[in-house]
C-alpha positions as CSV (number, residue, x, y, z in Angstrom):
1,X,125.8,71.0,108.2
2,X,123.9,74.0,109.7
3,X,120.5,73.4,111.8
4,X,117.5,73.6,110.2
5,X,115.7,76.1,112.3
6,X,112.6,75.0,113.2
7,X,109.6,77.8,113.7
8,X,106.4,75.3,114.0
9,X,105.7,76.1,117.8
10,X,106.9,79.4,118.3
11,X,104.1,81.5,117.5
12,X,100.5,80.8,114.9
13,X,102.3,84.2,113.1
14,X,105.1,81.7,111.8
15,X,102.4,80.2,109.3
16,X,102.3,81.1,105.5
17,X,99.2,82.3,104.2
18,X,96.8,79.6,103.8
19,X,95.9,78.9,99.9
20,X,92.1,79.9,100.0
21,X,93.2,83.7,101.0
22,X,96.5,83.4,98.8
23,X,93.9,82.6,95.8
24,X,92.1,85.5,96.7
25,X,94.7,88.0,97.1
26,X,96.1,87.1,93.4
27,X,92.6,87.5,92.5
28,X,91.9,90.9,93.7
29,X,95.5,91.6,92.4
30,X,94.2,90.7,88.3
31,X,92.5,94.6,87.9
32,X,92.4,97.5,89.2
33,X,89.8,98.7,91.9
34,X,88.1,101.6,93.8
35,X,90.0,102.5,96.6
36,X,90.2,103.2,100.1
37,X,87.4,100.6,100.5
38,X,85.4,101.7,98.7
39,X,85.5,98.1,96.3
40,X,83.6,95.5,96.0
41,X,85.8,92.7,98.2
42,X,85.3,95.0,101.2
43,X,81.7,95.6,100.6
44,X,81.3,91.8,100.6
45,X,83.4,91.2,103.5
46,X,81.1,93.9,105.5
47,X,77.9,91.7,104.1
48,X,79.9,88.5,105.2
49,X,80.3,89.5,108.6
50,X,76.8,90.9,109.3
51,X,75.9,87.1,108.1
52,X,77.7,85.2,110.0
53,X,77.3,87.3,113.4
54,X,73.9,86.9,112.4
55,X,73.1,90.9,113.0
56,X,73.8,94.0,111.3
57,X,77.0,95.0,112.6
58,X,79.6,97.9,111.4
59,X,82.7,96.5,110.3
60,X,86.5,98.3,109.8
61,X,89.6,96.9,108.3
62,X,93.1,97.8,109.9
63,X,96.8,96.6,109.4
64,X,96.9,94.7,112.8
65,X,95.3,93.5,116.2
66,X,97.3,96.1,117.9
67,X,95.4,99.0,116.2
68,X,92.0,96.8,116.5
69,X,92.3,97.0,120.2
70,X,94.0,100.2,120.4
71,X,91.7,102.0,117.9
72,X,88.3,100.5,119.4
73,X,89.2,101.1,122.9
74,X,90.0,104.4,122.0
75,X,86.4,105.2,120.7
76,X,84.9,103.6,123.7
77,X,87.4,105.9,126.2
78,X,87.7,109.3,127.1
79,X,91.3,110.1,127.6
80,X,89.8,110.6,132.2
81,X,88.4,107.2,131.6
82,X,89.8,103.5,132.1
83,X,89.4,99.7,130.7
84,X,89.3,97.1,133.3
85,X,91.4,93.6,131.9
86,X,93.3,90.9,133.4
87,X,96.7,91.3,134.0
88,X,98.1,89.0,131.3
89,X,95.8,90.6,128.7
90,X,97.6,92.0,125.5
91,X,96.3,95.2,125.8
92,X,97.9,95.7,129.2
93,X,101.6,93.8,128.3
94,X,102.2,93.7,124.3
95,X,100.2,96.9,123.1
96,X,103.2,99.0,123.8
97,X,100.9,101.7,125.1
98,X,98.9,101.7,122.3
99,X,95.2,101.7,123.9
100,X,96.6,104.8,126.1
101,X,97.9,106.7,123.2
102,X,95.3,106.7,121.2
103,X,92.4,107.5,123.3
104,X,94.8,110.7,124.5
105,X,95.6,109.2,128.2
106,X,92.5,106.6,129.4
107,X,94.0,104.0,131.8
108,X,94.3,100.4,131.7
109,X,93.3,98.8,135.2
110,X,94.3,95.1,135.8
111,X,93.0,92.2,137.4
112,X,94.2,89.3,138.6
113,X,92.0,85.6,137.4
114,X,92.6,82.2,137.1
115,X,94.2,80.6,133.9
116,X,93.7,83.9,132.1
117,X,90.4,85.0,132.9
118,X,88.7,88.3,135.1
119,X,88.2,87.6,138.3
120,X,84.7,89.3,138.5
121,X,85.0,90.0,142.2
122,X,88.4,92.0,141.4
123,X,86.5,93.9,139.3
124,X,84.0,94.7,141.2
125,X,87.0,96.0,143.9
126,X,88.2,98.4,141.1
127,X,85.1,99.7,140.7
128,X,84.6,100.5,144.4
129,X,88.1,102.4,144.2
130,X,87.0,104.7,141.2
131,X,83.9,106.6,142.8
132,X,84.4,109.9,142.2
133,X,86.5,113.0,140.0
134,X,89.7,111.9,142.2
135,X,90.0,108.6,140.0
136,X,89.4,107.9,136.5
137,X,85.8,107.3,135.5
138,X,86.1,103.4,134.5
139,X,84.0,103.0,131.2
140,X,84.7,99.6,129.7
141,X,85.9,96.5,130.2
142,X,87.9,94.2,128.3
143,X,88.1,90.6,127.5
144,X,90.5,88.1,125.6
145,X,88.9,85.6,123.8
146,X,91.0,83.1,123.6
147,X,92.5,83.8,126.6
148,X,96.5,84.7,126.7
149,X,96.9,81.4,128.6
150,X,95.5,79.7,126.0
151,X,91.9,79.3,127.8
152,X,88.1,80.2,126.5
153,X,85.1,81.5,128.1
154,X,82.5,79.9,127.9
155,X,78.9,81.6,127.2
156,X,77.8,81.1,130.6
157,X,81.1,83.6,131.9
158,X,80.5,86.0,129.5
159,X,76.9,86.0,130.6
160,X,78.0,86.7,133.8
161,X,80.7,89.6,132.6
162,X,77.8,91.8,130.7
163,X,75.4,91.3,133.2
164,X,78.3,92.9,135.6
165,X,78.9,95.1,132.7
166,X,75.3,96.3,132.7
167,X,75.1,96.8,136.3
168,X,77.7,99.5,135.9
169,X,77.0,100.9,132.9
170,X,80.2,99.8,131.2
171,X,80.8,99.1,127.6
172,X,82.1,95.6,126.9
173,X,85.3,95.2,124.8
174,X,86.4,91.3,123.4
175,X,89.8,91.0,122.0
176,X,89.4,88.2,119.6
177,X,93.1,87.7,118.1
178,X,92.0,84.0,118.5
179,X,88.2,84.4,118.1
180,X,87.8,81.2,115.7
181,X,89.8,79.1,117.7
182,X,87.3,80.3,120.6
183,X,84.1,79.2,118.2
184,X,85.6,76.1,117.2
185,X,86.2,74.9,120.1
186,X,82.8,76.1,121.8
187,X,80.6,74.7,118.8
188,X,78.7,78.1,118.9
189,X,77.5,80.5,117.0
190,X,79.6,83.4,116.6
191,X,76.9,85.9,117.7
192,X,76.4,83.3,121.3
193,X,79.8,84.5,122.3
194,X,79.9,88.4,121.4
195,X,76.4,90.3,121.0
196,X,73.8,87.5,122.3
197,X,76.2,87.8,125.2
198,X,76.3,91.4,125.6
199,X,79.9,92.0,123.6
200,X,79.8,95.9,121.9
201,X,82.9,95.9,120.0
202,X,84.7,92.6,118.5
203,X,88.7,92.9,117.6
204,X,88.4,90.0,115.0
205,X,92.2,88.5,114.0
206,X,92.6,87.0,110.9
207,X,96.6,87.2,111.1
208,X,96.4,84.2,113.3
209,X,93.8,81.9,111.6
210,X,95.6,82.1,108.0
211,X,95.9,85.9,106.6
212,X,98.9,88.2,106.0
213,X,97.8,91.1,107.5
214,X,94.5,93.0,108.5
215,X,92.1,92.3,111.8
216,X,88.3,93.4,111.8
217,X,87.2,95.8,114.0
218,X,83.7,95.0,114.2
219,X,80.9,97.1,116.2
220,X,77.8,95.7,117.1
221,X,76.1,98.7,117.8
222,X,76.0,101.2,115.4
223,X,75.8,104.1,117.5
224,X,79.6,103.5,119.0
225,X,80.8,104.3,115.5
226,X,80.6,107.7,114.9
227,X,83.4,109.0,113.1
228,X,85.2,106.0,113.8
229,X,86.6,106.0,109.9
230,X,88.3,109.7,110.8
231,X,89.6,107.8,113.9
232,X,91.0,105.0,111.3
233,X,92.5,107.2,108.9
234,X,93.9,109.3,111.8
235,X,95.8,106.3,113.4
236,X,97.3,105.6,110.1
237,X,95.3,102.6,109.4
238,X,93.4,103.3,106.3
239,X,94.5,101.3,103.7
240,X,94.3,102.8,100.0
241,X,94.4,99.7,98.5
242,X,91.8,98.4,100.6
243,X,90.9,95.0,98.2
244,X,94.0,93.5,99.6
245,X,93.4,93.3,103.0
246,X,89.4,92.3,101.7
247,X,89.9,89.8,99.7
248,X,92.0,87.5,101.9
249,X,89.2,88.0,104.6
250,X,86.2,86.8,102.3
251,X,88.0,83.5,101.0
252,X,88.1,82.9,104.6
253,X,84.6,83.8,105.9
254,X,83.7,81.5,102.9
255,X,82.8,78.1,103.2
256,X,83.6,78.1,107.2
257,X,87.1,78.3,105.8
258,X,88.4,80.2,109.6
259,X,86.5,77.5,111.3
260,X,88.5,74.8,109.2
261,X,91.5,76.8,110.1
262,X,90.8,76.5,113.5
263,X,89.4,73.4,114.3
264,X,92.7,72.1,112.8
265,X,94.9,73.8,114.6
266,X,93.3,73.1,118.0
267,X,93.3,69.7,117.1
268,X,96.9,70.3,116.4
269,X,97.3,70.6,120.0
270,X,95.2,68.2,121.0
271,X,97.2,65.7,119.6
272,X,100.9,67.5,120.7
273,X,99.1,67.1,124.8
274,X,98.0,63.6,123.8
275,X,101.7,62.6,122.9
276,X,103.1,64.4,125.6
277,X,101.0,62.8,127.7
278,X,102.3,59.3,127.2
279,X,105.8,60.6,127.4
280,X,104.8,62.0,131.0
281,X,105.7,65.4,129.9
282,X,102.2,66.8,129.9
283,X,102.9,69.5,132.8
284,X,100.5,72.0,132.3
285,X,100.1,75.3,133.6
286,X,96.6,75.8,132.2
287,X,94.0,73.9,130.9
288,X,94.5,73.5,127.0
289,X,91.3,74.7,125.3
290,X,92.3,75.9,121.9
291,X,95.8,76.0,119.9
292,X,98.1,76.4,122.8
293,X,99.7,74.2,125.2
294,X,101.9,76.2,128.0
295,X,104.0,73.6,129.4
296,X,106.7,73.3,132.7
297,X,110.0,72.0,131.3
298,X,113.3,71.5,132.9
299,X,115.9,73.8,131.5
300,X,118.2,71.4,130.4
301,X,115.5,69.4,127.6
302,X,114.7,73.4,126.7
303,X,118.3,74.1,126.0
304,X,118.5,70.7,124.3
305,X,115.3,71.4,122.3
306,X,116.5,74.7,121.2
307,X,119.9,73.4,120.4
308,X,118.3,70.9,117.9
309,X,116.8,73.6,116.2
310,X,112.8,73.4,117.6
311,X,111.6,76.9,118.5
312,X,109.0,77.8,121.5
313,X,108.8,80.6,123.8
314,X,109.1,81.3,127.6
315,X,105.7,82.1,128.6
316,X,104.4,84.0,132.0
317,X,106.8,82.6,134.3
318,X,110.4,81.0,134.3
319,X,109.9,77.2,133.6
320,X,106.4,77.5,131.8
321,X,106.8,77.4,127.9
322,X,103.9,78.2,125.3
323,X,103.5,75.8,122.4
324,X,101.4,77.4,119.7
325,X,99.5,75.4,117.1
326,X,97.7,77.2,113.7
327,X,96.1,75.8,110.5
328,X,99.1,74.9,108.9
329,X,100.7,72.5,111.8
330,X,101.2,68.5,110.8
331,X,100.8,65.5,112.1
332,X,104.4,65.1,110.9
333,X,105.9,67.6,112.6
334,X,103.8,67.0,116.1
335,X,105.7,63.5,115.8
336,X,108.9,64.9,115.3
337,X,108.7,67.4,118.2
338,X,107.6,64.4,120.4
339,X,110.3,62.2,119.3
340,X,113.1,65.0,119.6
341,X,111.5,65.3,123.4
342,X,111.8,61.5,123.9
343,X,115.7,61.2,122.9
């Protein structure tokens, strides 16, 4: 009898849709609409977002968090300009160049951090380096919330980040792939993590927390948008059929339906470290925060694992493997990973 391959801890993109967005989309999908968002799901999604970030913000659908980053970085950056990040962040190792091709050239500078977070004294190095015409001018600064090691900052950091930000004039980028996990783990307010806290631009993933495709760009100051929507159509990422990638996105603004998604699937992983735990396997090599545990295993139990059909990736490092949690992760199948790692 063949394995059943087993996806549950690979990656959060493994996960179906989740049935409130699913509802939605065969919703939208009953008549026809206006398009190029120009309908009425995407002018309710807009509304939704200026609510729930508790200002009025400027908000843009595109296929994926790639062209969210890319795309917003892009209208922050001159093509003799740069974005400070940490070295693990996803715009500087899974972007495939993106943020540089689109803004025509501007550089990605990286910086080192603990557990996945900017070192604010490294950054203040890089800025000493790039003084004058000999260097790019540096012009933002980017960080991922959650973290790529799975870790959060807390209001207090980021507080800390925009007032460095300030201090040098920079513009402040957030890459939120993970954004809800980030709030529902916090107990914040969305706004007490991006704008209260001096964030200009959100990238605001819904892929992870439930949808099929489309991440928010969202701008919280109006006067970084102009002519972002040629810069959307020009980087392919204008959808015609806009009410698709909408409609999704308010069923899960509704009813706290992404915090739901999230707060389950970090408690997904809090109960996967708890059973690790009392099997003595809970080797970590960063603090788990949100929906990921990255974890030091021998070789032989990850050959074993992967030969029993259970699927998670190297992460970082040799030795350190990430396990990924989302909103459709059981109990059931946290038990059977832990048992399979018992035997």
């Amino acid at each position: 009898m063949p394995i059943r391959q087993r996806y549950e801890f690979a990656s959060d993109n493994t996960a179906a849709i989740c049935p409130e967005a699913w509802a939605a989309l065969e919703q939208a999908n009953r008549e026809a609409d206006i398009s190029y968002g120009a309908d009425d799901w995407t002018r309710r999604l807009s509304q939704q977002v200026s609510e729930i970030f508790e200002t009025d913000c400027a908000t843009f659908i595109v296929f994926n968090g790639t062209a969210a980053n890319s795309l917003a970085l892009a209208q922050l950056c001159r093509s003799f300009e740069s974005v400070v990040s940490h070295e693990r962040a996803h715009i500087e190792t899974d972007e495939c160049g993106a943020p540089e091709f689109f803004s025509g050239g501007a550089k990605l500078l990286r910086v080192g951090g603990a557990n996945g977070k900017i070192d604010l004294q490294a950054v203040e190095l890089v800025l000493r380096q790039h003084l004058d015409v000999h260097s790019t001018k540096v012009r933002a600064l980017s960080v991922t919330q959650v973290s790529e090691a799975g870790t959060i900052y807390s209001p207090e950091e980021l507080e800390a980040i925009a007032a460095l930000a300030r201090k040098h004039h920079l513009l402040l980028h957030m890459d939120g792939a993970r954004f809800a996990n980030a709030v529902a783990s916090l107990g914040c307010a969305p706004r007490e993590i991006t704008w209260d806290r001096g964030v200009d631009v959100l990238s605001f993933g819904g892929t992870k927390n439930g949808l099929a495709a489309g991440d928010l760009v969202i701008f919280f100051k109006r006067e970084l948008t102009c002519d972002f929507d040629f810069r959307v159509k020009q980087g392919a990422q204008l959808a015609s059929k806009m009410r698709f990638l909408a409609a999704p996105w308010t069923a899960l603004l509704a009813e706290d339906t992404w915090l739901k998604n999230a707060r389950h699937a970090n408690a997904m992983a809090a109960l996967l470290e708890e059973k690790l735990r009392a099997l003595g396997l809970a080797d970590l090599a960063f603090p788990r925060q949100a929906s990921a545990l990255f974890l030091r295993l021998p070789n032989e139990i990850v050959e074993r694992m992967h030969a029993a059909g259970w699927h998670f990736q190297n992460f970082f490092e040799p030795g350190v493997y990430r396990l990924m949690c989302s909103w459709a992760t059981t109990e059931e199948q946290i038990t059977e990973f832990a048992a399979a790692l018992a035997e």
